[in-house]
N, C-alpha and C positions, 0 to 999 in steps of 0.2 A: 609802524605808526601811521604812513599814511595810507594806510588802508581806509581808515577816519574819513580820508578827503573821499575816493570813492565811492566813502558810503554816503555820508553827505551828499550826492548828488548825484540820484537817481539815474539812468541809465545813460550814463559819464559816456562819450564817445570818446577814439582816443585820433589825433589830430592825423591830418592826413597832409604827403607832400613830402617838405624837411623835417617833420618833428615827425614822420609817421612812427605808430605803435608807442609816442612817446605820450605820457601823461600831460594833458593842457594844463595849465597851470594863470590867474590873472590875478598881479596883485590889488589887491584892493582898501583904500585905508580905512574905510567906515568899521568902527567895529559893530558887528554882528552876535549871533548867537550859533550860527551857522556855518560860521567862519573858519579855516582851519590857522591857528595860531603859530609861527615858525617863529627861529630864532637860528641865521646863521654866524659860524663859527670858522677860525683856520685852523681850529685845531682838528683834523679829522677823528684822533682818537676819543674826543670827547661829542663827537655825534653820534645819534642815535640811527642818522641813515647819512648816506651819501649821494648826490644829484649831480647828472649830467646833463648842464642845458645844450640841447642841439639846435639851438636858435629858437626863430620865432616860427608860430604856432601861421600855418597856410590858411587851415580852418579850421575851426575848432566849435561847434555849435553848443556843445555844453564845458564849462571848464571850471576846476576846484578853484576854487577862491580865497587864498590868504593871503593872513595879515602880518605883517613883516615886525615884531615886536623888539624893544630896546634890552631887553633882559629875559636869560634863558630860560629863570623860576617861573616865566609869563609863558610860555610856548607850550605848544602842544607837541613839538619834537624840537630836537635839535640836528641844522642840517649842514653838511660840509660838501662843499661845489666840486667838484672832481674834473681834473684837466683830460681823463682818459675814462672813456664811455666805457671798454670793459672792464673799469675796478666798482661800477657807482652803483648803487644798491635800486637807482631808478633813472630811468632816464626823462627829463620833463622838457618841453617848451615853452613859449610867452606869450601870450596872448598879447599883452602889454609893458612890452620891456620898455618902453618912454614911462611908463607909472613905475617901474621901479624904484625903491625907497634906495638912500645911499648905503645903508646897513647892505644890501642886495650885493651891490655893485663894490662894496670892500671886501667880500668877500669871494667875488667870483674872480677865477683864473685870469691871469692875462699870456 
């Protein structure tokens, strides 16, 4: 599914530094038409992928942009935050972890 964000956004770099080779990733609350629409979840078996944030994005010159929505029937995937990079179906950084919504931050590992 998020091949979508990729595609969305023409020759996507992927961040260099701590997030290297990781997908950028910025959230953003405007809804758009552009937008890639998530919904995270603790239930891993009920996600469609799984994410390993490796922190924040060094640079990141182009990066997918979603929007962090209240209910899964609204998303364009469902994603489950994974405490270990080799189980997660992608590994992503933040452009913007201060703009993260709290839906974000309940469901990410501590």
């Amino acid at each position: 599914m998020i091949g979508a964000v990729v595609a969305a956004v023409p020759g996507l770099c992927v961040a260099q530094g701590m997030g290297q080779g990781a997908l950028p990733v910025r959230f953003d609350e405007a809804a758009e038409i552009d937008q890639f629409h998530v919904f995270f979840t603790d239930r891993e078996l009920l996600a469609d992928e799984t994410w390993f944030v490796v922190g924040r994005c060094q640079t990141a010159p182009e990066s997918a942009s979603l929007n962090v929505v209240a209910f899964e029937h609204l998303a364009d995937t469902t994603v489950y935050l994974t405490s270990y990079g080799y189980t997660a179906d992608r590994q992503v950084c933040l452009v913007n972890p201060d703009d993260a919504p709290p839906a974000f931050w309940s469901a990410y590992p501590r």
